[in-house]
Structure formats: structure tokens, C-alpha cells
Chimera marker file (.cmm) of the C-alpha trace (Angstrom):
<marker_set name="trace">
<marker id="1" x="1.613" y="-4.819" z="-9.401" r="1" g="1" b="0" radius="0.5"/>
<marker id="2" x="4.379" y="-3.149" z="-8.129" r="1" g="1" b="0" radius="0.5"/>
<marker id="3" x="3.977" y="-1.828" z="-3.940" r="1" g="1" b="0" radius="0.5"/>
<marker id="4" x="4.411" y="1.761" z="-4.824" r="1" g="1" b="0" radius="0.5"/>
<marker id="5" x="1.738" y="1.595" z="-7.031" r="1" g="1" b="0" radius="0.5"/>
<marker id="6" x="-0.637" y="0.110" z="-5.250" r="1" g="1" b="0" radius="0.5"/>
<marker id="7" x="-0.201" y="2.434" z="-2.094" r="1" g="1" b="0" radius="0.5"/>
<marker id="8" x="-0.735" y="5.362" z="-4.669" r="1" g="1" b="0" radius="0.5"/>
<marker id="9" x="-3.921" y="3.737" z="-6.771" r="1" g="1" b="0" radius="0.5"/>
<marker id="10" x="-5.313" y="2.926" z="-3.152" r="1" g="1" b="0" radius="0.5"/>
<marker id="11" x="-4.623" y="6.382" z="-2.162" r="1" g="1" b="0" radius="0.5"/>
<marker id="12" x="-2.383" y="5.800" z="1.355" r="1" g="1" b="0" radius="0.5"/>
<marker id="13" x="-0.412" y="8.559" z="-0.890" r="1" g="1" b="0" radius="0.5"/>
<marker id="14" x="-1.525" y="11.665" z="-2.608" r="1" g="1" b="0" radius="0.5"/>
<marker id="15" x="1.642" y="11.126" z="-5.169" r="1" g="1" b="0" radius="0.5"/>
<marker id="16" x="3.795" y="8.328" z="-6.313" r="1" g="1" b="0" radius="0.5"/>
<marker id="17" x="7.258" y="9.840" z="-5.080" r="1" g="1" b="0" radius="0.5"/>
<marker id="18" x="5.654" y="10.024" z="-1.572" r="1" g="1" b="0" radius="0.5"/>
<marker id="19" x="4.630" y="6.211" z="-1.901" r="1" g="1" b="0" radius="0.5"/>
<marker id="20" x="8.211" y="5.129" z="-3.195" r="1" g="1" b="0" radius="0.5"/>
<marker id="21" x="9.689" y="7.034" z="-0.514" r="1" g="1" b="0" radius="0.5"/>
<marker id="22" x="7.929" y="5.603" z="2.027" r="1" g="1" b="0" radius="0.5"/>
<marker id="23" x="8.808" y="2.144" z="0.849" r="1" g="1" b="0" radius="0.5"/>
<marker id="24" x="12.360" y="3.009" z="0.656" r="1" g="1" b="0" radius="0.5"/>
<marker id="25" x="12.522" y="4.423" z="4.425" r="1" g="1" b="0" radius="0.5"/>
<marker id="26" x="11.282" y="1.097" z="5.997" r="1" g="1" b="0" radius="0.5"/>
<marker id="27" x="7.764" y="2.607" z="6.827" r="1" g="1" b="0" radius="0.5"/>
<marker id="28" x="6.159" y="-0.764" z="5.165" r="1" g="1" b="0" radius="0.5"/>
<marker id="29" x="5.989" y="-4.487" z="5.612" r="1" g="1" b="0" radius="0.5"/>
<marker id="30" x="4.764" y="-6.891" z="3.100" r="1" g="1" b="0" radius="0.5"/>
<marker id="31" x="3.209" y="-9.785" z="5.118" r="1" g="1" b="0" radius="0.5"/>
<marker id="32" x="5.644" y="-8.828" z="8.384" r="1" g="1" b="0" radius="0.5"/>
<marker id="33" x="8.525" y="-8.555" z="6.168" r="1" g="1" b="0" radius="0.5"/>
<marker id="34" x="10.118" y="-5.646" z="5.308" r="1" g="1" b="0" radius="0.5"/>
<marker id="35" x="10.428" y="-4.758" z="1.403" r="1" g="1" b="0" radius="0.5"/>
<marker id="36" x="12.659" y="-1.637" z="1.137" r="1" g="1" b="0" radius="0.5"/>
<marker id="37" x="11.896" y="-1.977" z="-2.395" r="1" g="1" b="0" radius="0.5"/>
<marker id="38" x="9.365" y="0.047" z="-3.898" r="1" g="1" b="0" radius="0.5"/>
<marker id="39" x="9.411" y="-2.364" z="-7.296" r="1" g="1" b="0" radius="0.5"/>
<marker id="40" x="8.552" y="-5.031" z="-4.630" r="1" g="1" b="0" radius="0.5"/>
<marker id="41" x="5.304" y="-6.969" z="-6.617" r="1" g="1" b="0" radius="0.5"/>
<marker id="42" x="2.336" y="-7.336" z="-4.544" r="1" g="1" b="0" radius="0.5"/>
<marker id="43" x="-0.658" y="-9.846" z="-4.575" r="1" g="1" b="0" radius="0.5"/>
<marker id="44" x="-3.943" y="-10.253" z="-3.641" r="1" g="1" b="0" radius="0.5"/>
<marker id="45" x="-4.208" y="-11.149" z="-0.200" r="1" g="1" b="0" radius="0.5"/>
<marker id="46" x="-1.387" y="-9.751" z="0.745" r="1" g="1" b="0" radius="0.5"/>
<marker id="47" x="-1.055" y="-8.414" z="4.115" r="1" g="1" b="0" radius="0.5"/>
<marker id="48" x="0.320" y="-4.109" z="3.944" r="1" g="1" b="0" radius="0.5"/>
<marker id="49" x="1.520" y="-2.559" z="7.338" r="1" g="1" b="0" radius="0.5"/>
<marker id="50" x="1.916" y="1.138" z="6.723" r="1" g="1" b="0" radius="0.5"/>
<marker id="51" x="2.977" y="2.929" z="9.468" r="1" g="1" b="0" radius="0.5"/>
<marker id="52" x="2.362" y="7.015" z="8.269" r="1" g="1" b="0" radius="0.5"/>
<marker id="53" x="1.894" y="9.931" z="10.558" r="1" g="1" b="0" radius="0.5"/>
<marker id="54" x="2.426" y="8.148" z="13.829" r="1" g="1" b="0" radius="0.5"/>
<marker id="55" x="-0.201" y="5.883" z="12.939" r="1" g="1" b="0" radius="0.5"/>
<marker id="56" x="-0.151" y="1.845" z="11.908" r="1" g="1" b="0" radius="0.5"/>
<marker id="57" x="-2.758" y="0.789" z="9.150" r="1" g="1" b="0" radius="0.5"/>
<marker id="58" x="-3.177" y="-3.111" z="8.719" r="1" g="1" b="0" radius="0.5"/>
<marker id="59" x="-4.410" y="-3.979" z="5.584" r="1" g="1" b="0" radius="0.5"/>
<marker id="60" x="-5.593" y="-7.230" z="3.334" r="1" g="1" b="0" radius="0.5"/>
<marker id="61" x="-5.130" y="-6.495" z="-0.360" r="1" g="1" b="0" radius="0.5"/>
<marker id="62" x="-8.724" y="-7.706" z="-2.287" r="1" g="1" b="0" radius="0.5"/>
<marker id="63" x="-8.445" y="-5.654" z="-5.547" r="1" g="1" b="0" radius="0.5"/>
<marker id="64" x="-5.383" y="-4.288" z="-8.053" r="1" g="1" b="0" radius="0.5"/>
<marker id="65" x="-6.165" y="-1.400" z="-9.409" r="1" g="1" b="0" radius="0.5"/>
<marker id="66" x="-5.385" y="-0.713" z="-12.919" r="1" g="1" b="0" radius="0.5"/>
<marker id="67" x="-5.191" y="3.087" z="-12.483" r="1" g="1" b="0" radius="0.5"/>
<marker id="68" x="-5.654" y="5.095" z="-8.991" r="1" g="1" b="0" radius="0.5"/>
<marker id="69" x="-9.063" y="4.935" z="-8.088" r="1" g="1" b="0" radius="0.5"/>
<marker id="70" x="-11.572" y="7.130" z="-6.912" r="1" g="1" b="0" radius="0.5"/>
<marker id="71" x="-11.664" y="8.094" z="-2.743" r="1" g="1" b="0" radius="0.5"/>
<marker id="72" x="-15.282" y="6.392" z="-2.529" r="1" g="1" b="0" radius="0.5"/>
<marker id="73" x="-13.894" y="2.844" z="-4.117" r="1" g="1" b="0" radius="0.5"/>
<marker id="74" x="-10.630" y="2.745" z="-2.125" r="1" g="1" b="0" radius="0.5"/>
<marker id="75" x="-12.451" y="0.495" z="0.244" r="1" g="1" b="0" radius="0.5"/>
<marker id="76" x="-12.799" y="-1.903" z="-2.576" r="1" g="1" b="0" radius="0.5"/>
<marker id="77" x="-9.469" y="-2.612" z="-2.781" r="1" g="1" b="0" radius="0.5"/>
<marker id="78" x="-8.501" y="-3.769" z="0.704" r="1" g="1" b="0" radius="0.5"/>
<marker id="79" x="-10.066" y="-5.017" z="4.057" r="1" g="1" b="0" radius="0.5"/>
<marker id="80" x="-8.871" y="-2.911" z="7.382" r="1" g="1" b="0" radius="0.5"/>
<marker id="81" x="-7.396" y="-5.289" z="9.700" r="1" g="1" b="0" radius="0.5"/>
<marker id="82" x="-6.408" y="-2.465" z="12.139" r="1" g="1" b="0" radius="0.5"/>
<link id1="1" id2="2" r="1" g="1" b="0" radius="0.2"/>
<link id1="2" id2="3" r="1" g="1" b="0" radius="0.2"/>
<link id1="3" id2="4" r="1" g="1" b="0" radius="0.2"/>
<link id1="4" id2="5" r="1" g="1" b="0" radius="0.2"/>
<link id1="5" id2="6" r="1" g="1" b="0" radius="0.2"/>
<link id1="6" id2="7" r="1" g="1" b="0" radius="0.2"/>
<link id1="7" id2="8" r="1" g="1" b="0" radius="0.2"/>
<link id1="8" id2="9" r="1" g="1" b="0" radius="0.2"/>
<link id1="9" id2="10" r="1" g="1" b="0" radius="0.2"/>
<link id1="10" id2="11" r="1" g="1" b="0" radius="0.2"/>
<link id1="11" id2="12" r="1" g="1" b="0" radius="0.2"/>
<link id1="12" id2="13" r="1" g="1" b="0" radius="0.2"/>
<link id1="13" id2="14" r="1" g="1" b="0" radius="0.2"/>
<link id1="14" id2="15" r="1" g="1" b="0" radius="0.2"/>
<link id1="15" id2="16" r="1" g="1" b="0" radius="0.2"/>
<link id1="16" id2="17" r="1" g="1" b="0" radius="0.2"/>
<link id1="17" id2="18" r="1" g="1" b="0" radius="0.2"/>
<link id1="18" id2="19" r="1" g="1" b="0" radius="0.2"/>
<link id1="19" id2="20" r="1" g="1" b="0" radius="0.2"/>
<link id1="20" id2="21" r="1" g="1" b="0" radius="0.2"/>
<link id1="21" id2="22" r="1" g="1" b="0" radius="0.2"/>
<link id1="22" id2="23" r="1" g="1" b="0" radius="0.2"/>
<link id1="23" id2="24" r="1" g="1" b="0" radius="0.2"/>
<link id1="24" id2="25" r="1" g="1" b="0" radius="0.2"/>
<link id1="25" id2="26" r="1" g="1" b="0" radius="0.2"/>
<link id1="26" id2="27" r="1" g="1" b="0" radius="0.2"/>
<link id1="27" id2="28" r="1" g="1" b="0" radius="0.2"/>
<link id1="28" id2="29" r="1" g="1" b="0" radius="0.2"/>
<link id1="29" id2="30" r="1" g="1" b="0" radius="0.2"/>
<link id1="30" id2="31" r="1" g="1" b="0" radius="0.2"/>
<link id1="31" id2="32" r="1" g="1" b="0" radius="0.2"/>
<link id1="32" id2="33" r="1" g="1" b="0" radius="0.2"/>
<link id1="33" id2="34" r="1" g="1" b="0" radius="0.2"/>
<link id1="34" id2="35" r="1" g="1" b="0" radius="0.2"/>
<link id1="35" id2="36" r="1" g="1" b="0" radius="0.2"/>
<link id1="36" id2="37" r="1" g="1" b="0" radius="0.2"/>
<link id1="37" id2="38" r="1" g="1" b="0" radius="0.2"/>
<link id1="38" id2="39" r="1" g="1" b="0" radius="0.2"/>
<link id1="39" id2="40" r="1" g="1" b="0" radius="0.2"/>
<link id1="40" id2="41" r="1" g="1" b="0" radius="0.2"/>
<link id1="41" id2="42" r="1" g="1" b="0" radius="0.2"/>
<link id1="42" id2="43" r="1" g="1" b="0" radius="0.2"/>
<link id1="43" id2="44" r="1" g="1" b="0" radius="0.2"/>
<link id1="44" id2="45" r="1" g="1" b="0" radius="0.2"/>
<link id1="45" id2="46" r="1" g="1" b="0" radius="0.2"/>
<link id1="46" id2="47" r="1" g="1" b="0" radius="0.2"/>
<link id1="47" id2="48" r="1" g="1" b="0" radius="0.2"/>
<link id1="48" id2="49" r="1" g="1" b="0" radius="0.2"/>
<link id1="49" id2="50" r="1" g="1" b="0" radius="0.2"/>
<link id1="50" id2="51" r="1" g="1" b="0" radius="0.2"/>
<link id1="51" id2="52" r="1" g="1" b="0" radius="0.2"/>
<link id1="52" id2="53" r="1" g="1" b="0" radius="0.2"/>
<link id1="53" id2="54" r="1" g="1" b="0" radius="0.2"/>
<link id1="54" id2="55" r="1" g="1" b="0" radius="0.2"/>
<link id1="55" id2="56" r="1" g="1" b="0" radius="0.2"/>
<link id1="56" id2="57" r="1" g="1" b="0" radius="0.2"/>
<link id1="57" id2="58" r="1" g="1" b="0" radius="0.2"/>
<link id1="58" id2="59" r="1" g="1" b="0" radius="0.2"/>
<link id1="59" id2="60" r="1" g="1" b="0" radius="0.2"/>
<link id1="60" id2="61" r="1" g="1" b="0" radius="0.2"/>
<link id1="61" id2="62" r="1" g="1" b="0" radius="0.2"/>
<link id1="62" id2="63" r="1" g="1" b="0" radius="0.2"/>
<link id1="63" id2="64" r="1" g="1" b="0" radius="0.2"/>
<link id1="64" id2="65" r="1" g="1" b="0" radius="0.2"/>
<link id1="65" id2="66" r="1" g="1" b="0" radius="0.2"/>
<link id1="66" id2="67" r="1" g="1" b="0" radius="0.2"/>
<link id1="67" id2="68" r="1" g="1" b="0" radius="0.2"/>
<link id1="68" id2="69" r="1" g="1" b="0" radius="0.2"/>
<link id1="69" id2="70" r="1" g="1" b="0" radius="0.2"/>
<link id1="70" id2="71" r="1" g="1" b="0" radius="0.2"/>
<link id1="71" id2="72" r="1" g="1" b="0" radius="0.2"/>
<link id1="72" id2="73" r="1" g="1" b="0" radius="0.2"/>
<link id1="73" id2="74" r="1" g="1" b="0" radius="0.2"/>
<link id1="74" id2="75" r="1" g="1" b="0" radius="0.2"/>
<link id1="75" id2="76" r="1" g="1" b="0" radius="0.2"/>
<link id1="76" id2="77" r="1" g="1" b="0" radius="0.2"/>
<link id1="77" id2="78" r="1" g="1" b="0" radius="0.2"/>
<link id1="78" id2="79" r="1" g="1" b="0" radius="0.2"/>
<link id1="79" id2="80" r="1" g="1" b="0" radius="0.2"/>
<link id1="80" id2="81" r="1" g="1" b="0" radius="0.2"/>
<link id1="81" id2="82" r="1" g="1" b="0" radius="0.2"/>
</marker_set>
């Protein structure tokens, strides 16, 4: 599944632009690398930093979505690390 589309089915963003853009500026790392690539394809248990609003999430990927979820599941698809 492509990053973009997992930050926006896991709702880190309320629309898919916003999640493409934040790939693109370098505001996420896909297991401490940086992927300035929004197309990037992510896996489970892969390891999301997402630093948004002056504020670092940590996060384990355990779930792709196949369409964006509602906000009571989104804890289904990933473990907070930090």
C-alpha cells in the first residue's frame, strides 16, 4: 500500500493531498529512513515517524486498510511507540 495512503486510511490526515504533501516535505521516515516519496509502498510492521504540528508520533504498522477507516478502529491499524 502506498505511504500516502496509509497516513490518510489511518487518519494522521483529514485528506490525501495533505498526506502526500507531507511525505514530499521530509516530515516522514519509513523505518529511520527518509522516503520523500509519497508512492513509497509500506508493510506491515513497518516503523512510521510523523513529525506534524510540532509533535513526533512513532508508530508500528499492524493493519492495511483497504479504504480509510473509521476514527474508533484507527487504533487497529498501528501500535504507538511514542
Amino acid at each position: 500500500m502506498r505511504l500516502d495512503k496509509w497516513l490518510f486510511y489511518s487518519r494522521f490526515f483529514n485528506t490525501r493531498a495533505k498526506s502526500s504533501e507531507a511525505c514530499s516535505s521530509g516530515n516522514i521516515l519509513v523505518n529511520k529512513i527518509k522516503k520523500y516519496n509519497s508512492s513509497y509502498n509500506v508493510s506491515i510492521n513497518d516503523i512510521i515517524t510523523l513529525a506534524k504540528d510540532q509533535k513526533v508520533n512513532i508508530v508500528k504498522i499492524l493493519k492495511l486498510p483497504k479504504n480509510r477507516i473509521s476514527p474508533k478502529d484507527t487504533k487497529l491499524t498501528y501500535e504507538q511507540i511514542k
